[in-house]
Gaussian input, Z-matrix of N, CA and C with variables (Angstrom, degrees):
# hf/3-21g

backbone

0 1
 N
 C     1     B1
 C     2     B2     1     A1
 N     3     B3     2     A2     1     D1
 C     4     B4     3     A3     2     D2
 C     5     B5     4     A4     3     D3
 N     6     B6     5     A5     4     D4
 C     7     B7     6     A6     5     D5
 C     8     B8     7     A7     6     D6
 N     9     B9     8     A8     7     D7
 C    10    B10     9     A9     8     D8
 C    11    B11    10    A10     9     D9
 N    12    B12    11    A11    10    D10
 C    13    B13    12    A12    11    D11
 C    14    B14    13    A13    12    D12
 N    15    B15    14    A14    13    D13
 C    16    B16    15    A15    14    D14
 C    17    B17    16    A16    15    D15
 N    18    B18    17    A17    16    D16
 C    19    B19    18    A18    17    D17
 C    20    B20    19    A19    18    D18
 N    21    B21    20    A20    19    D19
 C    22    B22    21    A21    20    D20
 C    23    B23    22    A22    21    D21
 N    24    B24    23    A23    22    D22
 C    25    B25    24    A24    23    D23
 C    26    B26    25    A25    24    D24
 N    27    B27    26    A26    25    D25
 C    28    B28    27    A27    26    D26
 C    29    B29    28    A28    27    D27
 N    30    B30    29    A29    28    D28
 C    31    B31    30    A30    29    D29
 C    32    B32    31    A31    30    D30
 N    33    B33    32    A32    31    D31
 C    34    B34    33    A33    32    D32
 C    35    B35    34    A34    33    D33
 N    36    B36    35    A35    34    D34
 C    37    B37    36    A36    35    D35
 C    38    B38    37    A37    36    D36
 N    39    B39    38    A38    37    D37
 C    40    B40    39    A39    38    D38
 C    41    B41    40    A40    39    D39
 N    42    B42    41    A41    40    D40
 C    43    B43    42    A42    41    D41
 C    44    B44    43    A43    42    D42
 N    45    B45    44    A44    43    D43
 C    46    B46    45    A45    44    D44
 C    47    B47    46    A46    45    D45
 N    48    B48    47    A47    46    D46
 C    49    B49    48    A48    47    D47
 C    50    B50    49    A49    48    D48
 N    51    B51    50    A50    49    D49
 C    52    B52    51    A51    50    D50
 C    53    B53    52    A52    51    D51
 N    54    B54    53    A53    52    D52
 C    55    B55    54    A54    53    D53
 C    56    B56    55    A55    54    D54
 N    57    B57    56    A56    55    D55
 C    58    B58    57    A57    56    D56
 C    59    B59    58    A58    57    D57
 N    60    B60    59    A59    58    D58
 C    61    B61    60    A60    59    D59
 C    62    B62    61    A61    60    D60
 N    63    B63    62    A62    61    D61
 C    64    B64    63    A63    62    D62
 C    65    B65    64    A64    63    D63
 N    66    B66    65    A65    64    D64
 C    67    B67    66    A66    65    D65
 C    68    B68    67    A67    66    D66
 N    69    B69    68    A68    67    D67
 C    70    B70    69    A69    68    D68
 C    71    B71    70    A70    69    D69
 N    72    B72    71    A71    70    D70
 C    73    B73    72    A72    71    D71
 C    74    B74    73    A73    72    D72
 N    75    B75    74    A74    73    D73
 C    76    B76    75    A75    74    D74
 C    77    B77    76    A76    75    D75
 N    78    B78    77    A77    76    D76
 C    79    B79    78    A78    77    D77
 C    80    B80    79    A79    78    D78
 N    81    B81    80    A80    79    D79
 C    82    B82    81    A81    80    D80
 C    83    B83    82    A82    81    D81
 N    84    B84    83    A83    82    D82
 C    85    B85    84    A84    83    D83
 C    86    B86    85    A85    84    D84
 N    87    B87    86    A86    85    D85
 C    88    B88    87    A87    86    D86
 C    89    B89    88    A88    87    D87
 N    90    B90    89    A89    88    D88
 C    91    B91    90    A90    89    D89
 C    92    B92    91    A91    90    D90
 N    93    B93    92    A92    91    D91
 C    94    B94    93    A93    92    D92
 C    95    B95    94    A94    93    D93
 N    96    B96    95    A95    94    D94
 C    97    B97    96    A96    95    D95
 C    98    B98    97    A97    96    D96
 N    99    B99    98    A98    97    D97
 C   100   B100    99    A99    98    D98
 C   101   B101   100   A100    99    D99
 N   102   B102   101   A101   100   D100
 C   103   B103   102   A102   101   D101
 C   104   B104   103   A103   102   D102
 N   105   B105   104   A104   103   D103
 C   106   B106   105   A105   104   D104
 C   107   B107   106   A106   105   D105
 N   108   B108   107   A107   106   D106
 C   109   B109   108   A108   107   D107
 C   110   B110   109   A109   108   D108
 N   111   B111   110   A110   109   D109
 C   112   B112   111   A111   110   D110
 C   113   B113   112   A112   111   D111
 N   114   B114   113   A113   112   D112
 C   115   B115   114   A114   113   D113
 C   116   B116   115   A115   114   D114
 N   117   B117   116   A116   115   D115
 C   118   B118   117   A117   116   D116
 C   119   B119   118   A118   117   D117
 N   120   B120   119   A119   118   D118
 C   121   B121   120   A120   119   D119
 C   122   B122   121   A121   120   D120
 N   123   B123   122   A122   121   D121
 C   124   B124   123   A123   122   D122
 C   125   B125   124   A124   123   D123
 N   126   B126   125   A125   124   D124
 C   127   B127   126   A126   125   D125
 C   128   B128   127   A127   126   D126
 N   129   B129   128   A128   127   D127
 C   130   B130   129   A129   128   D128
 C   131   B131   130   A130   129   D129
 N   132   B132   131   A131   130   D130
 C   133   B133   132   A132   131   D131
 C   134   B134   133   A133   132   D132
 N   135   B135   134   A134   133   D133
 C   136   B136   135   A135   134   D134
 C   137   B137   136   A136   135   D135

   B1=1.4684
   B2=1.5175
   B3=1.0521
   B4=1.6092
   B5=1.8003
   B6=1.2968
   B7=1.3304
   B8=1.3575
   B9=1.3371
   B10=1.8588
   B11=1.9844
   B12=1.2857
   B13=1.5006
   B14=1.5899
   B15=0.9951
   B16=1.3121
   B17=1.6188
   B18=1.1166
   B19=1.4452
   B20=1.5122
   B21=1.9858
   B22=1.2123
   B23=1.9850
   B24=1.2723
   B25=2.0042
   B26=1.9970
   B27=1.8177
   B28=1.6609
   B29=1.8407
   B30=1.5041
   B31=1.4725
   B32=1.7918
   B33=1.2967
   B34=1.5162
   B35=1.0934
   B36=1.5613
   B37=1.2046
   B38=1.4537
   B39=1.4777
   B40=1.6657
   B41=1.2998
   B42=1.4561
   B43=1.4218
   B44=1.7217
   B45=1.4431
   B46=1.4986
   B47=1.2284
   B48=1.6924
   B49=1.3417
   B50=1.1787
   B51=1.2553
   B52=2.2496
   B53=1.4600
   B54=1.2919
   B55=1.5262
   B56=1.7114
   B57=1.7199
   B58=1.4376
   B59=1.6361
   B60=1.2530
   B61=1.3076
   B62=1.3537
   B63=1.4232
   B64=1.6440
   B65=1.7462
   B66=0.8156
   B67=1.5834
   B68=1.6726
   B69=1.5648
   B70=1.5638
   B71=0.9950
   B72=0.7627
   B73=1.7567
   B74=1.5904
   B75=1.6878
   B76=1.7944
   B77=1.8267
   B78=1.4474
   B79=1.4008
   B80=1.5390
   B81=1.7681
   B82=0.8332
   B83=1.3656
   B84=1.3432
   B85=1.3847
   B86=1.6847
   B87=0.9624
   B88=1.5090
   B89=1.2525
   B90=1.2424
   B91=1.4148
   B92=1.9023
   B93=1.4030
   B94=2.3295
   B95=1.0938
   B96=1.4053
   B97=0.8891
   B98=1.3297
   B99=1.3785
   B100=1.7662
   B101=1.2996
   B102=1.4144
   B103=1.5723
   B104=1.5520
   B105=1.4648
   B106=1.3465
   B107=1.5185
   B108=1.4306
   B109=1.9297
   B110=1.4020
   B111=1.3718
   B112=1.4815
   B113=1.6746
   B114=1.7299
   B115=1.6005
   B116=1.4797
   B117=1.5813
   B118=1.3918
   B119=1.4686
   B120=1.2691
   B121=1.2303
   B122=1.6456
   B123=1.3136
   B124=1.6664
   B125=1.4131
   B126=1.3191
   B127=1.3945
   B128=1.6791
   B129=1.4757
   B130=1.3596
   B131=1.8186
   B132=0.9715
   B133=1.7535
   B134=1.4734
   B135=1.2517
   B136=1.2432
   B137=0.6913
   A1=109.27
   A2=113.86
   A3=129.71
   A4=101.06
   A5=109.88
   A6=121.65
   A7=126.82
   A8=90.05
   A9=131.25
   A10=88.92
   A11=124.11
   A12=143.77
   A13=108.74
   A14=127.41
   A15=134.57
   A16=121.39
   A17=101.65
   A18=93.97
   A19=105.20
   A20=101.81
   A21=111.89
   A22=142.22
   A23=68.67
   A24=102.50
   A25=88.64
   A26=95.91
   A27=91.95
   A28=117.97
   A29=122.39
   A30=106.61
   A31=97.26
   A32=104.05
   A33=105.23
   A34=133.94
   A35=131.99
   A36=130.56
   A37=97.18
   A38=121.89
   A39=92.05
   A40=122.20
   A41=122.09
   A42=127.27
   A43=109.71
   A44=101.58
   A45=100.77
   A46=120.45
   A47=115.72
   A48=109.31
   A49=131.66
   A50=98.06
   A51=98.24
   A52=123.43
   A53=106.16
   A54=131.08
   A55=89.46
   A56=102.72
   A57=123.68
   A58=103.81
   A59=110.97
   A60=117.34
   A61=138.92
   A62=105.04
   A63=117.11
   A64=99.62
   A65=143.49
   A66=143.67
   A67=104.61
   A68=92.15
   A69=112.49
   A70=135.97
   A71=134.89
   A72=158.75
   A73=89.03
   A74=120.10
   A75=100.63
   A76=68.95
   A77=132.54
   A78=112.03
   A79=112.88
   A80=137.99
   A81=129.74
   A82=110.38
   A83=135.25
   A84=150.72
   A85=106.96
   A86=126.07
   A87=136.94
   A88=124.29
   A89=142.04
   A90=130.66
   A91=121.05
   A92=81.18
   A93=81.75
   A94=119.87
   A95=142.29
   A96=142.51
   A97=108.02
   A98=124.43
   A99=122.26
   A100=92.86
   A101=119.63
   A102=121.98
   A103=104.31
   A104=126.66
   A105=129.73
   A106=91.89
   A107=121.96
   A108=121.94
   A109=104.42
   A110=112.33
   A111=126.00
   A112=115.59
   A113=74.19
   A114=110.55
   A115=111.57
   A116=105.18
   A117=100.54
   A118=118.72
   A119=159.87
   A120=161.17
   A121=95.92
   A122=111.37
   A123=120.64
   A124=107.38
   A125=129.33
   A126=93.82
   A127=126.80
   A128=92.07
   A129=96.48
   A130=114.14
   A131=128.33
   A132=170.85
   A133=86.52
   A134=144.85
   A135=170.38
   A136=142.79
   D1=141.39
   D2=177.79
   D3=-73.47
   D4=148.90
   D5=161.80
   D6=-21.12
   D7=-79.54
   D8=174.32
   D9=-28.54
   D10=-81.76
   D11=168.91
   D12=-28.61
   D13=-69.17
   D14=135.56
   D15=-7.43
   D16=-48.09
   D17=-159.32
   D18=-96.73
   D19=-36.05
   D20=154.00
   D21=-26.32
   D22=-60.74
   D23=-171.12
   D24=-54.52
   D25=-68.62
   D26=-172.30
   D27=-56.47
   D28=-16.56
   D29=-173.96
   D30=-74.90
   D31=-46.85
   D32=174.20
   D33=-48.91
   D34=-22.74
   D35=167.02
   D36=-90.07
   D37=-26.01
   D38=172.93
   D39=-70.79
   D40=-33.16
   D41=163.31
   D42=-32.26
   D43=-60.99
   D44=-168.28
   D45=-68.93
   D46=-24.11
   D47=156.93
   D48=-52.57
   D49=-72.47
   D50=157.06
   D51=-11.29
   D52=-54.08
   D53=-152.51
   D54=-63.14
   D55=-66.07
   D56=177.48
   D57=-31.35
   D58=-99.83
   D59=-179.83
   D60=-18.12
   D61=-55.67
   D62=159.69
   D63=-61.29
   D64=-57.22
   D65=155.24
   D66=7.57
   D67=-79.95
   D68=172.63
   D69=-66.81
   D70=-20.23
   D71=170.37
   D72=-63.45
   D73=-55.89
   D74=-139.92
   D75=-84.68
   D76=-43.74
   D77=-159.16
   D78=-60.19
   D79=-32.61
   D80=172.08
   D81=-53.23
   D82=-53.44
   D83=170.65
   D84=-38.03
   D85=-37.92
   D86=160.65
   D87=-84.46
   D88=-40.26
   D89=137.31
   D90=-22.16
   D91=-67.97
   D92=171.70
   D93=-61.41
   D94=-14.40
   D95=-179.54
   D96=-91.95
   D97=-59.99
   D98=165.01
   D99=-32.66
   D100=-85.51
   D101=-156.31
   D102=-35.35
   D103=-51.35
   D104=-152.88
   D105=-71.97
   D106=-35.84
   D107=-178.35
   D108=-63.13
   D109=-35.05
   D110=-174.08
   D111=-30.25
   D112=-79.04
   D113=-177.82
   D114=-48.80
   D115=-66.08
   D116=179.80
   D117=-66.19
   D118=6.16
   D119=-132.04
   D120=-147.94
   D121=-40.96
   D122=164.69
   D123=-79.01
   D124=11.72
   D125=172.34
   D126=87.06
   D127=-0.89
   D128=-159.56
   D129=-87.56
   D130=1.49
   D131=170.82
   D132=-58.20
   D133=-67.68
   D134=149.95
   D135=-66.04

């Protein structure tokens, strides 16, 4: 493989790392929020 390909291949998996993470981030962020509707919607406040 040429450089250029090389150099290619690695920006793209950093992209997709990024991609990943922010991925997870918003689903953890959505998990607490269900849970937090959860709780309060059950009554659970009280």
């Amino acid at each position: 493989m040429s450089v250029v390909a090389i150099l290619v291949a690695v920006v793209l998996a950093f992209l997709a790392f990024r991609f990943v993470t922010g991925m997870i981030k918003f689903l953890l962020i959505g998990v607490v929020l269900i849970a937090v509707a959860w709780f309060l919607l059950h009554g659970g406040a009280g």
